[in-house]
DOTI-674424 format. One record per atom (N, C-alpha, C, O, CB): x, y negated, z; residue in one letter; atom name. Coordinates in steps of 0.1 Angstrom, whole numbers, m for minus. Glycine has a CB too. Layout:
N
REC     c1     c2     c3  r   a
REC      X      Y      Z  A  CA
...
! end
This chain:
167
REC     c1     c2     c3  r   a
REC    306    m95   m630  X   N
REC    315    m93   m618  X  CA
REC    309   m100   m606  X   C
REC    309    m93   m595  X   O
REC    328    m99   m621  X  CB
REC    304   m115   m606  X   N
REC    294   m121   m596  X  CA
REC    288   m110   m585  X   C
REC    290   m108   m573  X   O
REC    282   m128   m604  X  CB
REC    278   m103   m598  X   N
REC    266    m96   m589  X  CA
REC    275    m83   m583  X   C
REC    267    m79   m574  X   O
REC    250    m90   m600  X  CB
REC    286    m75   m582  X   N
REC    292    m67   m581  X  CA
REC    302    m70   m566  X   C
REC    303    m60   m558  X   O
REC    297    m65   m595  X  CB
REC    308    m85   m563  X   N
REC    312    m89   m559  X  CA
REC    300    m92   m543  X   C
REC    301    m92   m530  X   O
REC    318    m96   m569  X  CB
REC    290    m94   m550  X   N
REC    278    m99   m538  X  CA
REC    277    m83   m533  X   C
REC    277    m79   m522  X   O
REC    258   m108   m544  X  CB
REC    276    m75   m543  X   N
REC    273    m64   m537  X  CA
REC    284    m56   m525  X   C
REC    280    m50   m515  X   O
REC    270    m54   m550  X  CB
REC    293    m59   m528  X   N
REC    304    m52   m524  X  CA
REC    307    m62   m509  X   C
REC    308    m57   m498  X   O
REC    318    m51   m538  X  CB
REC    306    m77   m510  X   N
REC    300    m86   m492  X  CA
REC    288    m81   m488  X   C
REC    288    m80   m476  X   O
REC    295   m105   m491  X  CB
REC    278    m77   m492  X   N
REC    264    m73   m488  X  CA
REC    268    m55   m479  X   C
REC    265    m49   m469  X   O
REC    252    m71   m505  X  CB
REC    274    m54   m488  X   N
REC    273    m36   m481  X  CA
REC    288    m37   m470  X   C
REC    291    m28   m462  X   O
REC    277    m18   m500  X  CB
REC    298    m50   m472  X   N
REC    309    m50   m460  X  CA
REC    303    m55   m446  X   C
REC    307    m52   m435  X   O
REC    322    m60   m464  X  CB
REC    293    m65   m449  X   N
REC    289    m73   m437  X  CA
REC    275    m58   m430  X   C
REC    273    m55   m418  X   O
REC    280    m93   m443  X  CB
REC    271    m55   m439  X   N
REC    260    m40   m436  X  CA
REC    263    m32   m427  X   C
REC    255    m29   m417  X   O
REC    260    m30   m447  X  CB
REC    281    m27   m430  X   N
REC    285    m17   m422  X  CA
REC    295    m27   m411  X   C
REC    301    m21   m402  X   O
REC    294     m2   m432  X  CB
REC    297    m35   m411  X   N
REC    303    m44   m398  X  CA
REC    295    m45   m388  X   C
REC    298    m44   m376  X   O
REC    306    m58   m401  X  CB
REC    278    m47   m395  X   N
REC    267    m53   m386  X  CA
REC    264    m40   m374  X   C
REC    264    m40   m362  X   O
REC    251    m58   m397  X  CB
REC    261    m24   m385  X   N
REC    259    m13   m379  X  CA
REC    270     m9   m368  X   C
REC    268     m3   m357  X   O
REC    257     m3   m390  X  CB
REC    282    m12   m373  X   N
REC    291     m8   m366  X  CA
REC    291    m13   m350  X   C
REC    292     m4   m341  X   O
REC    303    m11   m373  X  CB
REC    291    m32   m347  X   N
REC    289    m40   m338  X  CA
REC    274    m30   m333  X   C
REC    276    m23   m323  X   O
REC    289    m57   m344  X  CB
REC    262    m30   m340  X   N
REC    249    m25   m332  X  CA
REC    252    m10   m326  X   C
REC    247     m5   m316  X   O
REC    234    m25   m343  X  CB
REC    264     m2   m336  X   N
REC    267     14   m325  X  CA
REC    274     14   m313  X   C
REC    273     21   m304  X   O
REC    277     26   m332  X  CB
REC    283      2   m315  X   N
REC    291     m3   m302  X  CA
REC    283     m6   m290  X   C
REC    284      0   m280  X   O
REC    300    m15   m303  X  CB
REC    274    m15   m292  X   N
REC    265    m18   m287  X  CA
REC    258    m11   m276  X   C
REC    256    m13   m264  X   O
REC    259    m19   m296  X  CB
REC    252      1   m286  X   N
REC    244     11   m279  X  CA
REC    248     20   m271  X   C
REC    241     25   m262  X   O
REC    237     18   m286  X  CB
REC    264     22   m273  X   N
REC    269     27   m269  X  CA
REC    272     25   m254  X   C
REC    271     33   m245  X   O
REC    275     27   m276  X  CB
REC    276     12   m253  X   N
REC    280      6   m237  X  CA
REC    270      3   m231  X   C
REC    270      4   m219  X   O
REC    288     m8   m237  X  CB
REC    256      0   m238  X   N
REC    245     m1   m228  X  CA
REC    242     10   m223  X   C
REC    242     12   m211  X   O
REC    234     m8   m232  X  CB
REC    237     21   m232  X   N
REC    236     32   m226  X  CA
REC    244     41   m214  X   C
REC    238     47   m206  X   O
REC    237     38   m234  X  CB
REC    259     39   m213  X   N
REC    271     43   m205  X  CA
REC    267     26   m191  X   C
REC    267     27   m179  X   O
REC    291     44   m219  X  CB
REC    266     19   m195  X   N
REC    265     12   m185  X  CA
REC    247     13   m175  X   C
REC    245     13   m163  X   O
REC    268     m3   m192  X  CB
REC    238     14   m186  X   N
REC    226     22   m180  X  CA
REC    231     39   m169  X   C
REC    228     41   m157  X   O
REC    216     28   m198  X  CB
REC    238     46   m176  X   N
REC    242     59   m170  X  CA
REC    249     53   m152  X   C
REC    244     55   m140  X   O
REC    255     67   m183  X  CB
REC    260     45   m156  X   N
REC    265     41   m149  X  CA
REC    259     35   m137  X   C
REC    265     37   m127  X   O
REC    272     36   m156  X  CB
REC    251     28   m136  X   N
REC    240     21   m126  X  CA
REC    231     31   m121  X   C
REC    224     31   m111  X   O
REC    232      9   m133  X  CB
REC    232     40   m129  X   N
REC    220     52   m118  X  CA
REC    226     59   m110  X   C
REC    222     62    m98  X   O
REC    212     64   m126  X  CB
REC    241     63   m120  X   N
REC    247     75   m107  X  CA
REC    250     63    m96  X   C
REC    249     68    m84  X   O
REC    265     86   m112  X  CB
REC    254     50    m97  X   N
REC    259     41    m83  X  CA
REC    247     41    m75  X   C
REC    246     40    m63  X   O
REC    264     22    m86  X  CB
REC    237     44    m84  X   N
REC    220     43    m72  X  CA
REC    217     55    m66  X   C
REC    210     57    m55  X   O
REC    204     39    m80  X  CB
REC    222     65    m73  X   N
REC    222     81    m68  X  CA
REC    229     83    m56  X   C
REC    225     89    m47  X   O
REC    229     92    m79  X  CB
REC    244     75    m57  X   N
REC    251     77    m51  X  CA
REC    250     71    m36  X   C
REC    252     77    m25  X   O
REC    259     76    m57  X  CB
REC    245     57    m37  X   N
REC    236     47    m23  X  CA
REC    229     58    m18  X   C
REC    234     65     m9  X   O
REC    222     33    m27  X  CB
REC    220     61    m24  X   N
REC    207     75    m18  X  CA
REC    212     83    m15  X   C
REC    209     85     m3  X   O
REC    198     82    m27  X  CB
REC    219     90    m19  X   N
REC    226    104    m14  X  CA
REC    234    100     m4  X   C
REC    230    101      8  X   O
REC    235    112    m24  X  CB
REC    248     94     m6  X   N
REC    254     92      7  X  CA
REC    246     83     20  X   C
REC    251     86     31  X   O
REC    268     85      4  X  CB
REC    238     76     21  X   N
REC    229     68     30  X  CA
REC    221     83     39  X   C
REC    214     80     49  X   O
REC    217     56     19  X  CB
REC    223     96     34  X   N
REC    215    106     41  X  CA
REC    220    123     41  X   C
REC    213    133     40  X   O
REC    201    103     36  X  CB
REC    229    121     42  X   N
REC    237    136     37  X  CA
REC    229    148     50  X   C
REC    227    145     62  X   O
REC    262    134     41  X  CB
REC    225    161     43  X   N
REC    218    172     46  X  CA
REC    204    168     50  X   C
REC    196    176     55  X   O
REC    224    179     56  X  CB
REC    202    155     45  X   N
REC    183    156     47  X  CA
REC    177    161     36  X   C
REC    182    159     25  X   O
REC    175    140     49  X  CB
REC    167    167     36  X   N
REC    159    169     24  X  CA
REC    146    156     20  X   C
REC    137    151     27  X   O
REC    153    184     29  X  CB
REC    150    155      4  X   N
REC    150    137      1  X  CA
REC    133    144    m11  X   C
REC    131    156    m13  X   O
REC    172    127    m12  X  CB
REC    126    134    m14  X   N
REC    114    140    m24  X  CA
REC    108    124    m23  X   C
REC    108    115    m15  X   O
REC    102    156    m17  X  CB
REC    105    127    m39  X   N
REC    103    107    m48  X  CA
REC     91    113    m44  X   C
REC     87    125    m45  X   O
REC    107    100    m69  X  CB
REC     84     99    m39  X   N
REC     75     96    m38  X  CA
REC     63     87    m48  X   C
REC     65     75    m50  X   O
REC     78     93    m30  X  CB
REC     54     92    m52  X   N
REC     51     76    m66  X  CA
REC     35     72    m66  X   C
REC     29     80    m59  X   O
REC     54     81    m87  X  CB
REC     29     63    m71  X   N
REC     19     60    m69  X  CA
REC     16     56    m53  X   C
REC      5     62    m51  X   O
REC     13     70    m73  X  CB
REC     18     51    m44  X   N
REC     12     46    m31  X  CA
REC     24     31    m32  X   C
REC     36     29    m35  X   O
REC     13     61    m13  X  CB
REC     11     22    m24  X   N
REC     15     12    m20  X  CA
REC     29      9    m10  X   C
REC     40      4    m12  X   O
REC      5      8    m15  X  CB
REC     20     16      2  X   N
REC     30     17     13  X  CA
REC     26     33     23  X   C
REC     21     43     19  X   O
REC     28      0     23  X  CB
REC     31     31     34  X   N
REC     33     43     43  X  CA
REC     19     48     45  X   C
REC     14     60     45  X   O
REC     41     39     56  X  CB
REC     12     36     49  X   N
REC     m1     39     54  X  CA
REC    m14     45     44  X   C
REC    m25     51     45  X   O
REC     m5     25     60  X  CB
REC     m4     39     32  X   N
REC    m19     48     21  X  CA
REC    m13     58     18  X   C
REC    m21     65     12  X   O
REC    m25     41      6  X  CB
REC     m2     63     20  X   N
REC      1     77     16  X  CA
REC     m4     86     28  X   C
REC    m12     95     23  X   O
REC     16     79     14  X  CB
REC     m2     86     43  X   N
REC     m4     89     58  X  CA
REC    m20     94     49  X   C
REC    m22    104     42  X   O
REC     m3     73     74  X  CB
REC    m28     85     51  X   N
REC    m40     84     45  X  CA
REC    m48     97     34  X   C
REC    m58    104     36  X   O
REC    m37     71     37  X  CB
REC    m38     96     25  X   N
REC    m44    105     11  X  CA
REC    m34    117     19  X   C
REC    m36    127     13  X   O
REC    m40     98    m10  X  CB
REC    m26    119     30  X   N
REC    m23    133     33  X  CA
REC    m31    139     45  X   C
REC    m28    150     50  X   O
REC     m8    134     37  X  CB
REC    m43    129     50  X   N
REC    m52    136     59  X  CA
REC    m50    131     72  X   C
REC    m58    136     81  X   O
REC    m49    151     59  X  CB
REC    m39    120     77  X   N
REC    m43    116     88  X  CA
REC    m49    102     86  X   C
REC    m46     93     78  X   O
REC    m33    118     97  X  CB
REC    m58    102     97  X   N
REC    m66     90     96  X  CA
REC    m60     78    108  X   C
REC    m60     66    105  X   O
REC    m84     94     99  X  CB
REC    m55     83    123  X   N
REC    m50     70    128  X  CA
REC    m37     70    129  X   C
REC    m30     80    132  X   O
REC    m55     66    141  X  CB
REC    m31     55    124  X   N
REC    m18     50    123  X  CA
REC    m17     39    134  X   C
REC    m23     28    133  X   O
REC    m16     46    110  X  CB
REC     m9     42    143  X   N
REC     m3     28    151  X  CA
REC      8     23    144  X   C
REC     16     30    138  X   O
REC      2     30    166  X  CB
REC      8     10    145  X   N
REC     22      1    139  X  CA
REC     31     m6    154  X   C
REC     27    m14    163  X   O
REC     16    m16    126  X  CB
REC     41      1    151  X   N
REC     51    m10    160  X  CA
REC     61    m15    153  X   C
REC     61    m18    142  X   O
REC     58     m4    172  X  CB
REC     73    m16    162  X   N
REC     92    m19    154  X  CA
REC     96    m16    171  X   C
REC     92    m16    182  X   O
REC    100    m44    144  X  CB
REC    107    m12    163  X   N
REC    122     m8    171  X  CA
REC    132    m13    164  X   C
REC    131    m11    152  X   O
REC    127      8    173  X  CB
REC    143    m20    168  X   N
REC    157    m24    166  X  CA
REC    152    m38    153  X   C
REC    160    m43    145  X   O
REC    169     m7    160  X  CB
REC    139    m41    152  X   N
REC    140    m51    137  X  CA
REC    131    m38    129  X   C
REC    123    m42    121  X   O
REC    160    m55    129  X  CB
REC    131    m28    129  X   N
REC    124    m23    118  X  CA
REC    114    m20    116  X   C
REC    108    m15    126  X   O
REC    125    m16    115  X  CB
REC    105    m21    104  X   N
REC     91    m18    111  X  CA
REC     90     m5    111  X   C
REC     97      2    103  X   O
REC     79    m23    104  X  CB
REC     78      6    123  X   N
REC     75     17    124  X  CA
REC     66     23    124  X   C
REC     57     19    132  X   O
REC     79     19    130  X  CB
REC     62     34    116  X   N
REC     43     35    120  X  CA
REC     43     50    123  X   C
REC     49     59    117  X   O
REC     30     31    104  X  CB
REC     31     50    136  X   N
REC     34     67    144  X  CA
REC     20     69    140  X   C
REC      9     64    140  X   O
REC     39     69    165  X  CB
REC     26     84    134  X   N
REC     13     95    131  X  CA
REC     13    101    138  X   C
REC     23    104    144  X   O
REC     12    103    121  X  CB
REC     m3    108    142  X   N
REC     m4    118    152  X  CA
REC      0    133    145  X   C
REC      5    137    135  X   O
REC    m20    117    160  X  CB
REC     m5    141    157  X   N
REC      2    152    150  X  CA
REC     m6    160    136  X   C
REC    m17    156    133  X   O
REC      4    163    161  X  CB
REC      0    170    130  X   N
REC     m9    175    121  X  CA
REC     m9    168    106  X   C
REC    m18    174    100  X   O
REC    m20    175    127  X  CB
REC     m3    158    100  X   N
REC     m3    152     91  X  CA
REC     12    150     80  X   C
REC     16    159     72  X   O
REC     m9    140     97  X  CB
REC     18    139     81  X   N
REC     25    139     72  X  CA
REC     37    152     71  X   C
REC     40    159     62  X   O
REC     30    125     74  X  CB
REC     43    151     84  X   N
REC     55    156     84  X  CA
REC     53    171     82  X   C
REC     63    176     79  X   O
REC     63    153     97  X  CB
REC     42    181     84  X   N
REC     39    194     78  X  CA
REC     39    194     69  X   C
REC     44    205     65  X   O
REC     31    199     80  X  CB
REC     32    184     57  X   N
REC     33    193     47  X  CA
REC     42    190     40  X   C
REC     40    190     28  X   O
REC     23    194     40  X  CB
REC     56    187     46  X   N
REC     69    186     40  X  CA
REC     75    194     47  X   C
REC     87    191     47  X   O
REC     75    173     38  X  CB
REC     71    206     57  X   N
REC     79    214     68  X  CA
REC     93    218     61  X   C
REC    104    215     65  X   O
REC     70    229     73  X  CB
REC     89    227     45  X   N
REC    102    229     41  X  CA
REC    117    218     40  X   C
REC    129    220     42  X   O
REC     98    234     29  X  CB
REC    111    209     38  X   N
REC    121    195     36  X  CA
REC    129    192     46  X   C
REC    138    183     46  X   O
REC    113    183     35  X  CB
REC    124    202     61  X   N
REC    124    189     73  X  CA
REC    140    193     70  X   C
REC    146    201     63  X   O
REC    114    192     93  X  CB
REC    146    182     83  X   N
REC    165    187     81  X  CA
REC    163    185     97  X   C
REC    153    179    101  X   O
REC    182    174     70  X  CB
REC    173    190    108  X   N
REC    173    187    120  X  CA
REC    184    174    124  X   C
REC    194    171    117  X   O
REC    176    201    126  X  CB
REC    181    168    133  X   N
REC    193    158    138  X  CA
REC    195    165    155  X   C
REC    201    160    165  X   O
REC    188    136    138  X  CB
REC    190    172    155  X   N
REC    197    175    167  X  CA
REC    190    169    177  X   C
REC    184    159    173  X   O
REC    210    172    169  X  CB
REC    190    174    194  X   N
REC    184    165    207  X  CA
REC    196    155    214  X   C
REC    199    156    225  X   O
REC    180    176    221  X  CB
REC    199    149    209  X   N
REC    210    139    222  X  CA
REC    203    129    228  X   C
REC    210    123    237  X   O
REC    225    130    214  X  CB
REC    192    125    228  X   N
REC    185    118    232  X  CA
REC    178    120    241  X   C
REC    166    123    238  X   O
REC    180    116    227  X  CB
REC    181    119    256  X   N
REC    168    126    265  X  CA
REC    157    127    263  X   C
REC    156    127    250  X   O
REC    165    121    276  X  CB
REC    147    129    267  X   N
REC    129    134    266  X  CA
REC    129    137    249  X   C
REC    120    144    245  X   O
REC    114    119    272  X  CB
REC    137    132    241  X   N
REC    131    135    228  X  CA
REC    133    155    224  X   C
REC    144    161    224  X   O
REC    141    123    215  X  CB
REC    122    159    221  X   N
REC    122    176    217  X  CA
REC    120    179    206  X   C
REC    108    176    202  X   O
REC    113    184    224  X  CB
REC    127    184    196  X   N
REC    127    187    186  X  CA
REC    125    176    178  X   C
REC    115    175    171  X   O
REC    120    194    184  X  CB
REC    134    167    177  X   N
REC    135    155    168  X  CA
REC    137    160    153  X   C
REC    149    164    151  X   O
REC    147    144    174  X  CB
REC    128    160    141  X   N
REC    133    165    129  X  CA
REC    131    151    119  X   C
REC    124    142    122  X   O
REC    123    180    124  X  CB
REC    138    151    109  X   N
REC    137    135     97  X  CA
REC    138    142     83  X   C
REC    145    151     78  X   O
REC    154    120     98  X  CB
REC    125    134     79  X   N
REC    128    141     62  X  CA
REC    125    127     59  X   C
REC    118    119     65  X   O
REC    116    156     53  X  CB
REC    136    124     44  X   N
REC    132    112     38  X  CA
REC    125    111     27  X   C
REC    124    121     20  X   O
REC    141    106     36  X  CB
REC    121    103     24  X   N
REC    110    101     10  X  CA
REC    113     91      3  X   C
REC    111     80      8  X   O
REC     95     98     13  X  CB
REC    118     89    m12  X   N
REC    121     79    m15  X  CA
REC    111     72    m21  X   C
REC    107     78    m31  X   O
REC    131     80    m21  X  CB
REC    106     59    m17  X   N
REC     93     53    m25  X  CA
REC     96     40    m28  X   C
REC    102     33    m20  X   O
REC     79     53    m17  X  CB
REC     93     37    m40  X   N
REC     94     20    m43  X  CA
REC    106     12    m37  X   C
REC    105      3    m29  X   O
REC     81     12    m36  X  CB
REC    122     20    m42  X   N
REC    132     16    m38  X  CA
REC    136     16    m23  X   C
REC    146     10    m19  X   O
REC    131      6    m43  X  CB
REC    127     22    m16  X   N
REC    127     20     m1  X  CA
REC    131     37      3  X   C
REC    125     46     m4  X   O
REC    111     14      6  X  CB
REC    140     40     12  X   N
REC    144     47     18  X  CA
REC    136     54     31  X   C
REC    141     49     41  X   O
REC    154     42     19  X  CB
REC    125     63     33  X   N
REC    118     64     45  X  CA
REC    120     76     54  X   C
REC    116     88     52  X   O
REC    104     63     41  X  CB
REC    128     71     63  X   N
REC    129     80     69  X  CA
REC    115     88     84  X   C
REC    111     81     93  X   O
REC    143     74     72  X  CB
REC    112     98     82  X   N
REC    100    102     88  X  CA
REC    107    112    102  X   C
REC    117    120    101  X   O
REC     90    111     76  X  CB
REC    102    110    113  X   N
REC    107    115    122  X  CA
REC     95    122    132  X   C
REC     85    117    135  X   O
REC    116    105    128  X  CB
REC    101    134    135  X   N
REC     88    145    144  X  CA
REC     95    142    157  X   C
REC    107    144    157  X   O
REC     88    166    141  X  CB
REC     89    137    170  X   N
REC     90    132    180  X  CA
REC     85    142    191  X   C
REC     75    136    195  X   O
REC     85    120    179  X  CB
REC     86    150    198  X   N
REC     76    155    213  X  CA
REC     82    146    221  X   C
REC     92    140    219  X   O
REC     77    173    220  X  CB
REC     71    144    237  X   N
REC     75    140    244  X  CA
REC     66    145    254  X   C
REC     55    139    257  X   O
REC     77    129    241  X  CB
REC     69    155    260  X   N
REC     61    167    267  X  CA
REC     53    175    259  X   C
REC     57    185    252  X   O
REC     51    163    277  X  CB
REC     38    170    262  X   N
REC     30    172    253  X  CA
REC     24    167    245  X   C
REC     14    173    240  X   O
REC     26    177    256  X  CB
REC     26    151    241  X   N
REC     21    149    233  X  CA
REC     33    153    217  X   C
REC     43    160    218  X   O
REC     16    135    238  X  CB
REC     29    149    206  X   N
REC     35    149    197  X  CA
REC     34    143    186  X   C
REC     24    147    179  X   O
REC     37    156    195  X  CB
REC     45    130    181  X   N
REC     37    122    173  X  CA
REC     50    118    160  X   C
REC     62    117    163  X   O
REC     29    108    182  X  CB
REC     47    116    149  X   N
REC     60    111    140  X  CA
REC     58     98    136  X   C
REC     47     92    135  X   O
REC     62    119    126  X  CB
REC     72     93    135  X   N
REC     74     80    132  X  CA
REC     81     80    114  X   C
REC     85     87    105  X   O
REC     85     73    145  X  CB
REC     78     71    115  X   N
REC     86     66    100  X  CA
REC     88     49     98  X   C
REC     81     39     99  X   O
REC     74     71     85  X  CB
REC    103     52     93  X   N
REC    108     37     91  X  CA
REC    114     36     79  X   C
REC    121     45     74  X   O
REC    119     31    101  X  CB
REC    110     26     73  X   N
REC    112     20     56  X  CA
REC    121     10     62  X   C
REC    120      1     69  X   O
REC     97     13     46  X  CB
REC    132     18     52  X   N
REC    143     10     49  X  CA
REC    154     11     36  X   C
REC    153     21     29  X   O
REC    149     11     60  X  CB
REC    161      3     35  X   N
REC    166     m2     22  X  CA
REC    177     10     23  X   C
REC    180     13     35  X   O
REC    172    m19     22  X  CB
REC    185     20     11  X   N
REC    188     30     13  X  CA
REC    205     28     18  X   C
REC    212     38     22  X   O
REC    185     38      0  X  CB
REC    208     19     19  X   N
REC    220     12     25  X  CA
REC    224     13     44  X   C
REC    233     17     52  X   O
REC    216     m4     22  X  CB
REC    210      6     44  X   N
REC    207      8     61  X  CA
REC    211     13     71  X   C
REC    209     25     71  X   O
REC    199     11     65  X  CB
REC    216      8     79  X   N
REC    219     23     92  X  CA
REC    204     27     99  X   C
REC    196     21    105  X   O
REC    231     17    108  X  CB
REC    206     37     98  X   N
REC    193     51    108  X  CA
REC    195     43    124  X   C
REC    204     39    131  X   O
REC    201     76    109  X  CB
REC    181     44    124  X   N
REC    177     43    142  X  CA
REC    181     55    145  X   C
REC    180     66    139  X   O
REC    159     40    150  X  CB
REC    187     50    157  X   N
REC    190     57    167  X  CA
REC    181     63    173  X   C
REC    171     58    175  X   O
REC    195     50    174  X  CB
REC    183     78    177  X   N
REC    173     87    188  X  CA
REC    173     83    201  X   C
REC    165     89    208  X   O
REC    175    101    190  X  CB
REC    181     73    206  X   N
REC    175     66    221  X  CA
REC    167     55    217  X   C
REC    159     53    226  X   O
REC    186     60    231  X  CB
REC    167     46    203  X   N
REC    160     32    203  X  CA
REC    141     43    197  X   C
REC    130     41    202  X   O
REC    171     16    185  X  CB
REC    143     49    192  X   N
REC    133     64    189  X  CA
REC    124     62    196  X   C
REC    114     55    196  X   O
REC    139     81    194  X  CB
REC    132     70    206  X   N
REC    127     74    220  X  CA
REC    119     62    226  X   C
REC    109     64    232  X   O
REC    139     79    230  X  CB
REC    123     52    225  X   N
REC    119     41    236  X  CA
REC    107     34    230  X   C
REC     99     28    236  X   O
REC    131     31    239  X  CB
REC    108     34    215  X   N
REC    100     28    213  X  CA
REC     83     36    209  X   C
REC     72     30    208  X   O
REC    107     20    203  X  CB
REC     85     46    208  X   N
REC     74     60    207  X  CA
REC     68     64    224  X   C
REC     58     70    227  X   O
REC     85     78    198  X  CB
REC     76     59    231  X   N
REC     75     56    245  X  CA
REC     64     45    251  X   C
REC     56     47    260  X   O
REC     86     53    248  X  CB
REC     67     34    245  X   N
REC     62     23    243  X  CA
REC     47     25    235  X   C
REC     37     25    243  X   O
REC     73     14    236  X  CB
REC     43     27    223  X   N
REC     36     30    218  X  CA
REC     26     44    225  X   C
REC     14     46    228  X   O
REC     43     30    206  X  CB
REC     32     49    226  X   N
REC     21     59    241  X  CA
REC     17     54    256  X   C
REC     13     62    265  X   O
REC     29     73    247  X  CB
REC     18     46    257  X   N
REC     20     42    271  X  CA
REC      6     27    264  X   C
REC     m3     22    271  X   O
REC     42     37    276  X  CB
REC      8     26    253  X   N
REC      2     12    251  X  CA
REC    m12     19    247  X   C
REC    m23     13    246  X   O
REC     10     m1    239  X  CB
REC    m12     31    243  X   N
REC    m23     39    235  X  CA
REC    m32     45    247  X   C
REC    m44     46    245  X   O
REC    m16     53    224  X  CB
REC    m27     49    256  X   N
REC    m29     54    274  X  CA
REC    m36     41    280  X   C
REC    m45     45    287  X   O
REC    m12     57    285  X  CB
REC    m37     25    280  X   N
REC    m41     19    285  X  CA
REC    m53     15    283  X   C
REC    m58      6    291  X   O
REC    m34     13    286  X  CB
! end
């Protein structure tokens, strides 16, 4: 009766143990689920009607700019953020389909378009700038939370950066 008795605690504590490890898997998994859609949801609402595309493999802005064919990058900031202007012909074409419009409310700025790129947790927003005739895009990395520069702080500071490129 002993060995019958062990058997019958061996196979109760067995299915107690399995039972606690299905619970288990259960809540991590639903809590895994649960933390992506809250990160889906940062991303998505942080940019409603832009067209969004993961980015992987590159460090930062400048080695991607890079492996898409343009070779000079100026760095500035506007408002605290940092900014890096491509000339024309590079990043922001070969994402034309992606682009989304924000509209002109910004004086001198012409055809202001933003597509974002999500890379290494960072939110990048890429922006097509004219300003007569020149034409150059900017892009600012930021946390997908963030508030968007503004098309007058834009403007002024892609202003700034031509004017310093002219001297």
């Amino acid at each position: 009766m002993e060995g019958s008795e062990l058997l019958i605690a061996l196979s109760s504590f067995a299915t107690a143990f399995l039972g606690v490890l299905a619970a288990f898997t259960v809540y991590a998994s639903l809590y895994l689920l649960s933390a992506v859609r809250r990160l889906e949801s940062i991303v998505g609402s942080a940019s409603p009607g832009t067209g969004m595309v993961a980015i992987a493999g590159f460090r930062d802005l400048e080695e991607l700019a890079r492996s898409l064919g343009c070779e000079e990058v100026g760095l500035l900031s506007s408002d605290g953020l940092p900014l890096e202007v491509y000339p024309r012909g590079g990043l922001i074409e070969r994402y034309a389909s992606l682009l989304a419009g924000l509209g002109s409310g910004a004086r001198g700025v012409e055809g202001v378009k933003r597509l974002e790129l999500v890379m290494d947790g960072l939110v990048v927003a890429v922006y097509r700038v004219g300003l007569g005739d020149e034409e150059v895009y900017a892009a600012f990395a930021m946390k997908p939370w963030a508030p968007r520069p503004l098309e007058a702080s834009l403007l002024s500071a892609v202003s700034k950066y031509l004017r310093s490129k002219c001297q």
